[in-house]
C-alpha positions as CSV (number, residue, x, y, z in Angstrom):
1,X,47.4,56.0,39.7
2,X,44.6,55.5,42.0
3,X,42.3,56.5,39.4
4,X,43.8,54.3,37.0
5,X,43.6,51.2,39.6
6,X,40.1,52.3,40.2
7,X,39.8,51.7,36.1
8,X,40.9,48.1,36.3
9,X,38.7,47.4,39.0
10,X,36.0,48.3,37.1
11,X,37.1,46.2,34.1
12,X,37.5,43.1,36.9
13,X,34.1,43.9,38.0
14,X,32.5,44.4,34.1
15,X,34.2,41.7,33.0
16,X,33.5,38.9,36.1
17,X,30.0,39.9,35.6
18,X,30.0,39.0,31.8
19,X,31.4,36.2,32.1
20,X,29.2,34.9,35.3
21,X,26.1,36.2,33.2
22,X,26.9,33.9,30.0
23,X,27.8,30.6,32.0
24,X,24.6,31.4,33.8
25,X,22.6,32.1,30.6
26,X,24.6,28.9,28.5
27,X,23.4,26.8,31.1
28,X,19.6,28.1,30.3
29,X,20.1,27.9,26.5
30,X,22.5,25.1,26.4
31,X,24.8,26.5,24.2
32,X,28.4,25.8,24.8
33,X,29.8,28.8,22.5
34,X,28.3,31.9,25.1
35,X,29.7,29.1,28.0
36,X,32.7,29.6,26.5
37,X,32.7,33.3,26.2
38,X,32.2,33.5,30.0
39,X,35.1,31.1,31.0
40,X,37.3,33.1,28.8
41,X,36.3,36.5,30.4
42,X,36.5,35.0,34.3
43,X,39.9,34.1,33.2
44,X,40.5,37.8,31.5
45,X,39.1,39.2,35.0
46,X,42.2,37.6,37.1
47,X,44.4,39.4,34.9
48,X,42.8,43.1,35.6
49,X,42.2,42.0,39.5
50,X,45.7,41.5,39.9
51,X,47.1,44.5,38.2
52,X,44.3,46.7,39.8
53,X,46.2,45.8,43.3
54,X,49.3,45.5,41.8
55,X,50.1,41.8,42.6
56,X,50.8,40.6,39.0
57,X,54.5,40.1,39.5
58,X,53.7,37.2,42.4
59,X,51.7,35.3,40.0
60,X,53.4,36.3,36.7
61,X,52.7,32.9,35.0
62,X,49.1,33.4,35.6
63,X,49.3,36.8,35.0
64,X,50.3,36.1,31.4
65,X,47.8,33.3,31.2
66,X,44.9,35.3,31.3
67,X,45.3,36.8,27.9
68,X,45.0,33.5,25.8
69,X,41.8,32.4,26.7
70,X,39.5,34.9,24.7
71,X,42.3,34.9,21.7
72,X,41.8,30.9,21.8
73,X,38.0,31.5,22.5
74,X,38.0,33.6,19.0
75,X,40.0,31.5,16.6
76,X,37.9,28.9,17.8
77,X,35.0,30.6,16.1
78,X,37.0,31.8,13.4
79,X,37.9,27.9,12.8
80,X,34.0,27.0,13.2
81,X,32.9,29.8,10.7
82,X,35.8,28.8,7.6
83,X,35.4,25.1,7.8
84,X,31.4,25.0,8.7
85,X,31.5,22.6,11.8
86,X,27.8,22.3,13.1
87,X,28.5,20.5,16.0
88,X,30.9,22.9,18.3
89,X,31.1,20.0,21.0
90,X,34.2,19.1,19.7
91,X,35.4,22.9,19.5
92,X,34.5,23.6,22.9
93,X,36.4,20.6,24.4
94,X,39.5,21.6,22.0
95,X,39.1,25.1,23.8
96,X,38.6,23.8,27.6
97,X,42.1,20.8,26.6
98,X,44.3,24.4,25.1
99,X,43.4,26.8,28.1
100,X,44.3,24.2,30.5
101,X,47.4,23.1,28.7
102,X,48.6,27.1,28.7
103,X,48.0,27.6,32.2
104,X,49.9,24.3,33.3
105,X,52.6,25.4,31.4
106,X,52.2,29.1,32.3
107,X,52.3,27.7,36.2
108,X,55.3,25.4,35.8
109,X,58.1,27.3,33.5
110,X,60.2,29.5,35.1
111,X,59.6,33.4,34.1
112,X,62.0,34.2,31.5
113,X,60.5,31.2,29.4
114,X,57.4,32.4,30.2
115,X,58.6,36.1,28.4
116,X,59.2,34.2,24.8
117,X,56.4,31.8,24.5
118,X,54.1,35.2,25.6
119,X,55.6,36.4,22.3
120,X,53.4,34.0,20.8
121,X,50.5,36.5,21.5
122,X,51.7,38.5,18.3
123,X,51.5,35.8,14.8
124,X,48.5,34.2,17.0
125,X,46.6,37.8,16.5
126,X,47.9,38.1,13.2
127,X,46.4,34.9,12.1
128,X,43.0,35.6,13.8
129,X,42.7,38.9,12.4
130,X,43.5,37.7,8.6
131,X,41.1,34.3,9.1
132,X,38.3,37.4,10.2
133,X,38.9,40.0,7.8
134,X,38.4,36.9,5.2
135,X,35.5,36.0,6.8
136,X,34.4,39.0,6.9
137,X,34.2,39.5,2.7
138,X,33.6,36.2,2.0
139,X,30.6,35.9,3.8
140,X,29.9,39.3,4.9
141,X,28.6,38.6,8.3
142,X,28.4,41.8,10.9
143,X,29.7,39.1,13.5
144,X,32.8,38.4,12.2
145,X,33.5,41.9,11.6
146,X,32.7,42.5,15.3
147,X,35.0,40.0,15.9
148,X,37.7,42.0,14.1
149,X,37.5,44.6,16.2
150,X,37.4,43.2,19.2
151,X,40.8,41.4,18.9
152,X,42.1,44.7,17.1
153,X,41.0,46.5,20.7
154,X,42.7,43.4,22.3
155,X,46.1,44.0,20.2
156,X,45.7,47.7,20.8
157,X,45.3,47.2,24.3
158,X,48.3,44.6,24.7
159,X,50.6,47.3,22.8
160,X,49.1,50.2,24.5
161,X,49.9,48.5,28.4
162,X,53.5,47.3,27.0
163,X,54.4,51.0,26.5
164,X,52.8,52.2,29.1
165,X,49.9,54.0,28.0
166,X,47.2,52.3,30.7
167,X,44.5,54.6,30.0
168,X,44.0,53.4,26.2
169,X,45.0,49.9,27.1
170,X,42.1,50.1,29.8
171,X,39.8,51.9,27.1
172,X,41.0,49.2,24.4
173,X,39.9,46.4,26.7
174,X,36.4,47.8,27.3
175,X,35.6,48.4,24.0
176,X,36.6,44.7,22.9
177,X,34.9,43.0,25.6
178,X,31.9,45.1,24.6
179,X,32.3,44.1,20.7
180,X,32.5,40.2,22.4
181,X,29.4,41.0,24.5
182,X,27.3,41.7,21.7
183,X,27.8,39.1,19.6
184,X,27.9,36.3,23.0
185,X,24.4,37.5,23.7
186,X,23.3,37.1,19.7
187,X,24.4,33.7,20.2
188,X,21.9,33.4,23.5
189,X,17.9,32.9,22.2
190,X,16.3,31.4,25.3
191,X,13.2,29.4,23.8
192,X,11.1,30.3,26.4
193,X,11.2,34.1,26.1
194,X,12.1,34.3,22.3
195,X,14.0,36.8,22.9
196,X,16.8,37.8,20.0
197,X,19.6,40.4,19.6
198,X,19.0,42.8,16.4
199,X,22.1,40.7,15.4
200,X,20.7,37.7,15.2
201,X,17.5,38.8,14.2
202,X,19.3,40.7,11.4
203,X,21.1,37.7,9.8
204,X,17.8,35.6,10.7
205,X,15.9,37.9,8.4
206,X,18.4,37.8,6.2
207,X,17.9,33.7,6.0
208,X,14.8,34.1,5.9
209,X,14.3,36.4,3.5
210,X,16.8,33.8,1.2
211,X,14.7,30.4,2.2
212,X,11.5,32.5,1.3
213,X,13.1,33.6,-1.6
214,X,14.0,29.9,-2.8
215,X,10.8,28.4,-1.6
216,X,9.3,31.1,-3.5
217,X,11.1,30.2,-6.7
218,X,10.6,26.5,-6.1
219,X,6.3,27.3,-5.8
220,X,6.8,28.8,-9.0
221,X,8.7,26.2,-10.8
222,X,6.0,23.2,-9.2
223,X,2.8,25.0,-10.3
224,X,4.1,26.3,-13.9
225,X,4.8,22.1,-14.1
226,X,2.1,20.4,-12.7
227,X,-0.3,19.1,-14.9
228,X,-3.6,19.9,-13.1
229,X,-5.0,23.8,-13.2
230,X,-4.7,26.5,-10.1
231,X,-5.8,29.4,-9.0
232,X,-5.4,31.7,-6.6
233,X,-7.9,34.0,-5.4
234,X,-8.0,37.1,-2.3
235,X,-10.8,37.4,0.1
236,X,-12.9,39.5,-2.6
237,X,-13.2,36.9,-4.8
238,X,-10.3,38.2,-7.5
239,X,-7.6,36.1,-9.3
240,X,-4.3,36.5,-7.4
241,X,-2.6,33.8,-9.7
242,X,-2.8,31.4,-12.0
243,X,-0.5,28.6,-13.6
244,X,0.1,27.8,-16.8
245,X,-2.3,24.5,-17.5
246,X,-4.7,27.1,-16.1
247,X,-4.1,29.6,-19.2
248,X,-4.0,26.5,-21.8
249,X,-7.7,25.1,-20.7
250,X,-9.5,28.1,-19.8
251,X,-8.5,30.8,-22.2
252,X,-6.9,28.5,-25.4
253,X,-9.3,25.3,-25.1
254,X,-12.7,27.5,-23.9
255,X,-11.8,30.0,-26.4
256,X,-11.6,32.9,-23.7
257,X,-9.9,36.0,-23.8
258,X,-7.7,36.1,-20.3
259,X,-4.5,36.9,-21.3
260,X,-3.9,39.0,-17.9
261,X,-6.2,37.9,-15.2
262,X,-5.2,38.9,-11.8
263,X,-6.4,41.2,-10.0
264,X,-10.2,40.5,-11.8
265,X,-12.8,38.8,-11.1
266,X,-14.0,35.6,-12.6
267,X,-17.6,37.2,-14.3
268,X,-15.2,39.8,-16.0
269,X,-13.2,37.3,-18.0
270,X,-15.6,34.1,-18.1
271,X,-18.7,33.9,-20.4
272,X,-22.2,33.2,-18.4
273,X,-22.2,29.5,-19.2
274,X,-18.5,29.2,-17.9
275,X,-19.5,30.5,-14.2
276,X,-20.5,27.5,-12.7
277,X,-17.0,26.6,-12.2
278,X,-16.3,29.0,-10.1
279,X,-19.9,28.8,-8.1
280,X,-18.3,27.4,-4.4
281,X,-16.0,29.9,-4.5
282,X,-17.9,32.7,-2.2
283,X,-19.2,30.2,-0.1
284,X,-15.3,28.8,0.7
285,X,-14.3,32.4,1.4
286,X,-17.5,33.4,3.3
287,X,-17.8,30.4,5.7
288,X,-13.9,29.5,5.4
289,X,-14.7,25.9,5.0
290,X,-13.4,23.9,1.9
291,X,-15.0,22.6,-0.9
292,X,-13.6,19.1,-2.2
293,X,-14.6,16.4,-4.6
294,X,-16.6,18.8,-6.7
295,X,-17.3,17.1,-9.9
296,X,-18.1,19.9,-12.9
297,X,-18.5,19.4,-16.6
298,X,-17.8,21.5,-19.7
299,X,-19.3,20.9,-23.1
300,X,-16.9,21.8,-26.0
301,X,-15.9,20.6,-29.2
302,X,-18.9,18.3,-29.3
303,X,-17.5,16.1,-25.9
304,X,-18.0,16.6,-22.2
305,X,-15.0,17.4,-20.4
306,X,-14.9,16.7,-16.8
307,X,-13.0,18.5,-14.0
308,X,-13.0,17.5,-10.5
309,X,-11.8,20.4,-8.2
310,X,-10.9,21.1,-4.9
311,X,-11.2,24.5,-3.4
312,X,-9.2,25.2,0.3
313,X,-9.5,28.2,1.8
314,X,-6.2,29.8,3.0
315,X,-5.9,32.1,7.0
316,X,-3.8,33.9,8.8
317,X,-4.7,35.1,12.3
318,X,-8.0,33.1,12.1
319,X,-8.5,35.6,9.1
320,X,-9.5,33.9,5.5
321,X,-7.4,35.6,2.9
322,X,-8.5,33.4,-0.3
323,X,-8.7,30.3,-1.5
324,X,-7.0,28.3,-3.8
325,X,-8.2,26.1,-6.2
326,X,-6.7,23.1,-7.9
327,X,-8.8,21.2,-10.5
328,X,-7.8,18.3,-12.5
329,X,-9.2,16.6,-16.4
330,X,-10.8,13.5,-15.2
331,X,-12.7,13.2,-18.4
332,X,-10.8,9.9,-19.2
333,X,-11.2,8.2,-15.2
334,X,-15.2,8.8,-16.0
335,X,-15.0,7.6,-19.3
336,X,-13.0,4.4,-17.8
337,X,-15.6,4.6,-14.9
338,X,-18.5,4.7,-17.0
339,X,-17.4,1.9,-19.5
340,X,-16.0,-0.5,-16.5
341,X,-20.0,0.4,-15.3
342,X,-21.2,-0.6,-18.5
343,X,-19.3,-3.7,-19.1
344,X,-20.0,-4.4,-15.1
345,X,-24.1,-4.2,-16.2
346,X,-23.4,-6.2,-19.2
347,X,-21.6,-9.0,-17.3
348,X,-24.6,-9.4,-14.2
349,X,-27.1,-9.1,-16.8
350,X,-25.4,-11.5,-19.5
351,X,-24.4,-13.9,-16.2
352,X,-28.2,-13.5,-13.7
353,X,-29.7,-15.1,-17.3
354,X,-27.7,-17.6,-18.0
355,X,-28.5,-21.1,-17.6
356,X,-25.6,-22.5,-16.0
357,X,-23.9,-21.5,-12.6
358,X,-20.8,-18.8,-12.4
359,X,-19.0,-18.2,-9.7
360,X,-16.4,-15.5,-8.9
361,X,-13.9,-16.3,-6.3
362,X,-10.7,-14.9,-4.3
363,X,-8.1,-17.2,-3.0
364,X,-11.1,-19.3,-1.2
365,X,-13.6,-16.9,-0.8
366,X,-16.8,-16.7,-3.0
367,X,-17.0,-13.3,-4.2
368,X,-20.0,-13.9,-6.9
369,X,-22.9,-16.5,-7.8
370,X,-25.4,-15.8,-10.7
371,X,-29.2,-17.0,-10.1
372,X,-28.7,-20.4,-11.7
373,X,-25.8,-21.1,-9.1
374,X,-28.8,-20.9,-6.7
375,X,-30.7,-22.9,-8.6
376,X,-28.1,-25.5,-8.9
377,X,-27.0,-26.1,-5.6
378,X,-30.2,-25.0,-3.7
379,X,-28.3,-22.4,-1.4
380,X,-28.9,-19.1,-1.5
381,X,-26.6,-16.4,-2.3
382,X,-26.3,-15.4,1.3
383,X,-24.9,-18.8,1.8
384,X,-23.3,-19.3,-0.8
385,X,-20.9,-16.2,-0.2
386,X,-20.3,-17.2,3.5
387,X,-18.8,-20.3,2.0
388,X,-15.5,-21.4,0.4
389,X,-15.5,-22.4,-3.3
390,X,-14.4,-26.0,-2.4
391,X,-17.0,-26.9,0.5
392,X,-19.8,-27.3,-2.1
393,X,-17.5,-29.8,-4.4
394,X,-18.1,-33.9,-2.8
395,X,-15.9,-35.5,-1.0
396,X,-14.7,-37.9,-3.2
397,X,-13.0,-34.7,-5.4
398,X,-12.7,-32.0,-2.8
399,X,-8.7,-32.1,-2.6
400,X,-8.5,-32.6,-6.5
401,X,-10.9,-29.5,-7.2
402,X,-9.4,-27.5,-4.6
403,X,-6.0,-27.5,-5.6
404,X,-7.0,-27.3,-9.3
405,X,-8.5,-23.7,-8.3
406,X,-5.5,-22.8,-6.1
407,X,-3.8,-23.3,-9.3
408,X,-5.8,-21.8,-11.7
409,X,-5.2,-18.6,-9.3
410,X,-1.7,-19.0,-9.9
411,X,-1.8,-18.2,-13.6
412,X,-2.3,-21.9,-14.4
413,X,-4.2,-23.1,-17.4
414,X,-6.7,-25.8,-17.1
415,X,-8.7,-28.1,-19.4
416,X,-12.8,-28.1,-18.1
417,X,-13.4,-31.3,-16.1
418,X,-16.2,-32.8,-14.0
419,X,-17.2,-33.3,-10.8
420,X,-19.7,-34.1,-8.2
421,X,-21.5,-31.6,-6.0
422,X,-23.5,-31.8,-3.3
423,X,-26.8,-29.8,-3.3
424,X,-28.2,-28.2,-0.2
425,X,-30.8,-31.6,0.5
426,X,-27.5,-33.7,0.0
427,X,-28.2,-35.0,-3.2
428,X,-24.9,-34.8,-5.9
429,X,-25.4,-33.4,-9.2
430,X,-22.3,-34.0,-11.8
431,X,-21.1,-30.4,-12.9
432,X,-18.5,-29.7,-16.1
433,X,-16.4,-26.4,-14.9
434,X,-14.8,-24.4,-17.3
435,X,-12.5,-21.4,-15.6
436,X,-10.4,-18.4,-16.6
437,X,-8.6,-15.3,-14.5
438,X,-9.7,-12.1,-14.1
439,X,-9.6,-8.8,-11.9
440,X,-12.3,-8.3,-9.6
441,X,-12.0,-5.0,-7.2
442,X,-8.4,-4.4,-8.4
443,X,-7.5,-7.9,-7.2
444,X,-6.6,-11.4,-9.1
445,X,-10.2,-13.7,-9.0
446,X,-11.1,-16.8,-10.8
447,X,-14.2,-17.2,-12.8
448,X,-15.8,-20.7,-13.6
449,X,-18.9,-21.8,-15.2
450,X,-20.7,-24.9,-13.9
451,X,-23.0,-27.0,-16.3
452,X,-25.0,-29.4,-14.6
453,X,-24.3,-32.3,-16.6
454,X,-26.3,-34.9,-14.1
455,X,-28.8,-36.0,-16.9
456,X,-26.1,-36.4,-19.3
457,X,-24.6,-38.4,-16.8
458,X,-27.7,-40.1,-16.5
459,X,-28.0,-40.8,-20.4
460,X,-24.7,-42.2,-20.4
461,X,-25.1,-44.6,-18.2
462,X,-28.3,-45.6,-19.7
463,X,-26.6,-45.7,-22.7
464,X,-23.8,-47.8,-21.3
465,X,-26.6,-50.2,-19.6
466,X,-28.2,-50.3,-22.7
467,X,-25.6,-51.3,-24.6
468,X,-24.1,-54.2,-22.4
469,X,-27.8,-55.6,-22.7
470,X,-27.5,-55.8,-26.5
471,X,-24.2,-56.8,-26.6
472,X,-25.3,-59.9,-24.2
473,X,-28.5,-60.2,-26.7
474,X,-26.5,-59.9,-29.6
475,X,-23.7,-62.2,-28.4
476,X,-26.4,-64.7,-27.4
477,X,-28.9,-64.4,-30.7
478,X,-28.8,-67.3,-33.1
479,X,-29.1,-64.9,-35.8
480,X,-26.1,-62.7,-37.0
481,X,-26.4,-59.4,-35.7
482,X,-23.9,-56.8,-37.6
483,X,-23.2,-53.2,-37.4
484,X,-22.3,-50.8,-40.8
485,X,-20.7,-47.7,-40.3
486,X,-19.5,-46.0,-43.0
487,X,-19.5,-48.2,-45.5
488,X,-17.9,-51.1,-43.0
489,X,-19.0,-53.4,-40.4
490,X,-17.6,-52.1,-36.9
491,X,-19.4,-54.9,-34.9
492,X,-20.5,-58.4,-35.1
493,X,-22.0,-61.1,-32.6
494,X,-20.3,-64.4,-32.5
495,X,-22.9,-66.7,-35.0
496,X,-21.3,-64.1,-38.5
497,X,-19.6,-67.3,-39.1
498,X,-23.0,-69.1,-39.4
499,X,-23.7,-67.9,-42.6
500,X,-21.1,-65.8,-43.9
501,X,-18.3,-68.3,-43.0
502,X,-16.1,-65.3,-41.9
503,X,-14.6,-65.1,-38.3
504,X,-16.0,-62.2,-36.2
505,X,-11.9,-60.6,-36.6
506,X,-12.1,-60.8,-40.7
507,X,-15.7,-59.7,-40.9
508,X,-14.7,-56.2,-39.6
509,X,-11.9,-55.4,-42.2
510,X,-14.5,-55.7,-44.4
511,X,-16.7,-53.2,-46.8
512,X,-20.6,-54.2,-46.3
513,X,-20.7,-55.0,-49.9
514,X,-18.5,-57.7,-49.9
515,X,-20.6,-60.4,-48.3
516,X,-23.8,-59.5,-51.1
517,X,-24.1,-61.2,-54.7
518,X,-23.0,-59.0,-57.6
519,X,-27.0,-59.4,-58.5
520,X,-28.4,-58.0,-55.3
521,X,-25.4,-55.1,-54.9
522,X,-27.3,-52.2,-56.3
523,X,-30.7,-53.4,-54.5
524,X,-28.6,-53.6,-51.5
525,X,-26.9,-50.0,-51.7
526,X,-30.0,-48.2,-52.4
527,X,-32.0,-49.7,-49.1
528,X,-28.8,-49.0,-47.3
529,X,-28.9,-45.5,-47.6
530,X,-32.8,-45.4,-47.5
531,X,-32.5,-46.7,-43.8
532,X,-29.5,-44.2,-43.3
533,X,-31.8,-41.1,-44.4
534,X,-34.4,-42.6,-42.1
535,X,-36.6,-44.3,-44.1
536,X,-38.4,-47.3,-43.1
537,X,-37.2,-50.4,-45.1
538,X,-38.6,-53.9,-45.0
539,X,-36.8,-56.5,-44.9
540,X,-35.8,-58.4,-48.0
541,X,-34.3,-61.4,-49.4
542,X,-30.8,-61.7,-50.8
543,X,-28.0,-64.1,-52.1
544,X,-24.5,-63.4,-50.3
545,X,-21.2,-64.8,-50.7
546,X,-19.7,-67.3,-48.3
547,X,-16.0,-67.1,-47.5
548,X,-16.0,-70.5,-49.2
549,X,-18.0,-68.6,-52.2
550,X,-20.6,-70.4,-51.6
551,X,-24.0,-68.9,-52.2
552,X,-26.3,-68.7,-49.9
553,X,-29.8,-67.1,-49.4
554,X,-30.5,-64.8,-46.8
555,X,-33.2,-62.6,-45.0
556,X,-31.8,-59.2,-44.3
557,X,-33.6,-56.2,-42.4
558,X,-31.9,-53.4,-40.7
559,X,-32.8,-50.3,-38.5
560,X,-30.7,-46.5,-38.1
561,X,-29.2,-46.5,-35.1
562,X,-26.8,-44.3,-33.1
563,X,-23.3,-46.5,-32.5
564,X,-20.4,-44.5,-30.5
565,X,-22.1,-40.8,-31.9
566,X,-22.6,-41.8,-35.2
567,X,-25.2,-42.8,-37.6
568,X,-25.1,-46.4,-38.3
569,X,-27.5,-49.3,-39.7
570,X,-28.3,-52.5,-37.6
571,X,-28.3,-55.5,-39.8
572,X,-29.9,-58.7,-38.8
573,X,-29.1,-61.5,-41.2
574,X,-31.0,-64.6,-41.2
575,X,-30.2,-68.5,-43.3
576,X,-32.8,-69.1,-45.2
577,X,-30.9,-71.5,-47.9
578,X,-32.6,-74.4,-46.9
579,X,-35.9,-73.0,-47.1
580,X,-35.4,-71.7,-50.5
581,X,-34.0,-74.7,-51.8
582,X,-37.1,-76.4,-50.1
583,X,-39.3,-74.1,-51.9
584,X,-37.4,-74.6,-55.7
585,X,-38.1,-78.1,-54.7
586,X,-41.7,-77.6,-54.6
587,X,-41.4,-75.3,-57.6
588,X,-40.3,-77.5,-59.4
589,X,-42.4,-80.7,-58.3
590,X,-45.6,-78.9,-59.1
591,X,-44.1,-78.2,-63.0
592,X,-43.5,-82.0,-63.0
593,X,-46.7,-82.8,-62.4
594,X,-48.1,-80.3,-64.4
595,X,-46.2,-81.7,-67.1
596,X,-47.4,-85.1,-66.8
597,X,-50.7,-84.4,-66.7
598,X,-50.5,-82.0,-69.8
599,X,-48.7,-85.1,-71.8
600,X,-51.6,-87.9,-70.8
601,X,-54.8,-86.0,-72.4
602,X,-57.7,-87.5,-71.3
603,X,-56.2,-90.6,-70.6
604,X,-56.2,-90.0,-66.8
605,X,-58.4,-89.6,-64.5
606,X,-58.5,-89.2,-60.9
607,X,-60.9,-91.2,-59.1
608,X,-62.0,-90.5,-54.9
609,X,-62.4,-93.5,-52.0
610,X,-66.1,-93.9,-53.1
611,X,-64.3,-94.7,-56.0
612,X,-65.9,-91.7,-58.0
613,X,-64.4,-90.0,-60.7
């Protein structure tokens, strides 16, 4: 007997120890599940304490207690395992609310009470056993096989100390808490040391070897689909692997045998001229440093194809190993590049030689000016891009201009209209400005051309001055003044009336014609058109047609002239009636006389002062 009492001592002292080691080492690691483990074998401990001095009748309910704790502490993990609860927080608190439960009840029920709820012990270890031996083929995990045994040792032990066989209940326990040992300190990985047991490390390589597995899988599946080429290469310069837009473009497209490549090196596949892809690649793996941006081109089919490529060597240990490439078609970004350059060099050189001002602007800021923008306004580029678009505009249509750009920026569409400006030495020059949208660096601009339009302007207004005189000359004249325009009068001073008896109103819904006698129409029509060709035409006399239809003589002369943009004859009519009537008088005085004196012969004589024949 004392040998066996010695045995339980031992298992008090083995098992105290545990269980003081994993609350010490849970509170390093933080891990609740090996703090759990330790409460449940300080509990176990009070039982073998008690029965090594043979005490366990005065404290029977705790006595009986101390089994539970290590069952409860292994369905718990059972529980965790089949349902897959990450966070064992809430386990752990479950555990730490049962235990204490129990050993309240345990405390408070009177013994023969205590005898039939211990009976519990039995379908609890049934149901632990079957959730483990289902664990342990669904999942196949050493731990939960461990687990098996250990509450096997922990029935065998219970039935073994009921029946008194102590020495194979006492061997029973230590085997179980041994099974529990093992997998409590798989559960402990102290960062700091990195320490593992080969169970842990067993189902970690096991992981690892799946994720590696996968990630390998998913490597494969990403470079079989991307579109640009890779290679692989080792330290001595041969093809590890390649992908399959590799195979397409370097074997089908260059016409190259390279069915198997790995394991070879690039001058036994490639032709000469081919090589200079492939150039960086001893320097990446001699000096380990990488090789990006590397622009290369290929002539084939009678078109350049471009490959940009970037070459990264890959270490371990401070070791290079290889390199691998990945190199990408960017014949179409340099054709793109190269006809954006070109229509970039056609654009500055169509807009540094043109005569009128473009400007490129963002928002508010000036982005462009061509040469004659300079000109222009008298700034200089410099300036001009320091400034926004609307400071050069005049006061008087700054907020109009502005908000018509704004606008314009804004997708707007806008007819051209003028403006002032104000040059650099103040003086304002009127501008037409015609505007579209466009990109300029990737971002939405507004271009506008500026015309100076100051001498226009100028014109105008001389025009306009011009005018008003000769409408105050015209209005004033004695004469009548009349303008044809195709074919009909569009203007006529007050004094029409004077001669053609028509009001200044009915004049103008007339056709030119209708004022001149049928006899003079044709003459009239042909010296019409000579002054419209440009011809100089004198003036000439004419019988026209009163309102009244009277007839009347007049002298009419006329001059081309521009009227409102178009072509048009000045007529200036003058009354001569009287003077031709004065000179039929005479006419016809001198054939009376000449008549008389024909009649008399020599009859008549006509004698001087001096009263000389």
């Amino acid at each position: 007997m004392e040998s066996l009492n010695i045995g339980w001592l031992a298992l008090f002292i083995f098992t105290a120890s545990l269980g003081i080691s994993f609350i010490y080492l849970s509170k390093l690691n933080k891990n609740k599940k090996v703090l759990m483990f330790g409460i449940s074998f300080i509990t176990s401990s009070i039982c073998y304490i008690l029965i090594a001095f043979d005490i366990e009748h005065l404290f029977y309910g705790i006595y009986q207690w101390t089994a539970f704790p290590i069952m409860i502490a292994i369905l718990i993990c059972a529980i965790e395992s089949i349902f897959k609860i990450k966070s064992f927080t809430k386990l752990f608190k479950a555990f730490i609310v049962t235990i204490t439960a129990t050993l309240i009840a345990f405390v408070i029920l009177p013994e023969k009470v205590i005898m039939e709820v211990y009976l519990v012990r039995i379908p609890l270890a049934i149901s632990i056993i079957a959730m483990l031996i289902y664990l342990f083929f669904s999942e196949r995990e050493l731990s939960n096989f461990l687990f098996l045994m250990a509450i096997l040792c922990y029935t065998t032990a219970g039935i073994s100390q009921s029946r008194g066989d102590l020495p194979l209940s006492l061997y029973s326990y230590f085997v179980g808490y041994i099974f529990i040992s093992i997998i409590s300190f798989s559960e402990y990985q102290p960062k700091r040391y990195g320490v593992n047991t080969f169970l842990n490390l067993k189902r970690e390589l096991e992981l690892t070897k799946r994720k590696l597995s996968k990630v390998a899988e998913e490597q494969k599946i990403i470079l079989e689909n991307i579109p640009a080429m890779v290679y692989l290469k080792d330290e001595k310069g041969r093809f590890v692997r390649v992908n399959k837009s590799f195979y397409e473009f370097m074997c089908e497209d260059l016409g190259v045998e390279c069915k198997d490549v790995t394991g070879k090196k690039a001058e036994d596949i490639f032709p000469e001229k081919y090589l200079d892809l492939f150039s960086e690649d001893e320097f990446v793996l001699k000096t380990g440093q990488p090789k990006t941006d590397i622009l290369k081109s290929i002539y084939i089919d009678g078109r350049n194809i471009w490959l940009n490529m970037d070459k990264i060597p890959y270490t371990t240990y401070g070791k290079v190993r290889g390199l691998v490439c990945i190199a990408d078609d960017v014949t179409d970004n340099i054709e793109k590049e190269r006809l954006l350059r070109e229509s970039r060099e056609r654009f500055r050189t169509l807009a540094e030689t043109a005569p009128f001002a473009i400007i490129v602007y963002q928002e508010e800021d000036i982005m462009y000016v061509n040469r004659a923008t300079e000109n222009i306004t008298g700034f200089s580029r410099r300036e001009l891009m320091r400034k926004k678009f609307w400071e050069l505009i005049h006061p008087d249509f700054r907020d109009a201009v502005k908000k018509n750009e704004l606008d314009r920026q804004k997708g707007k569409t806008l007819p051209p209209y003028e403006c002032k400006i104000v040059a650099r030495d103040g003086t304002e020059r009127w501008v037409q400005v015609t505007g579209g949208r466009m990109m300029w660096n990737g971002m939405p601009a507004s271009i506008v051309t500026v015309v100076d339009i100051t001498d226009i302007k100028n014109f105008e207004e001389y025009l306009k001055e011009s005018e008003r005189k000769f409408r105050i000359l015209a209005e004033n004249s004695p004469i009548d003044i009349l303008v044809i325009q195709d074919g009909r009068f569009v203007y006529a001073n007050f004094d029409v009336a004077k001669v053609t008896g028509y009001s200044r109103e009915e004049i103008l819904s007339k056709n030119f014609l209708d004022i001149i006698h049928p006899e003079f129409k044709e003459k009239f029509q042909k010296k019409y058109l000579d002054t419209l060709s440009g011809k100089r035409v004198p003036s000439a006399e004419y019988k026209v047609l009163s309102k009244n239809g009277e007839e009347k003589w007049a002298l009419i002369g006329g001059s081309l002239i521009d009227w409102e943009g178009k072509p048009s004859v000045l007529v200036v009519i003058s009354d001569i009636t009287d003077r031709k009537r004065a000179e039929e008088e005479a006419v016809r005085a001198k054939r009376y006389m000449e008549n008389i004196l024909h009649a008399a012969g020599d009859g008549i004589r006509i004698v001087g002062l001096n009263y000389k024949v």
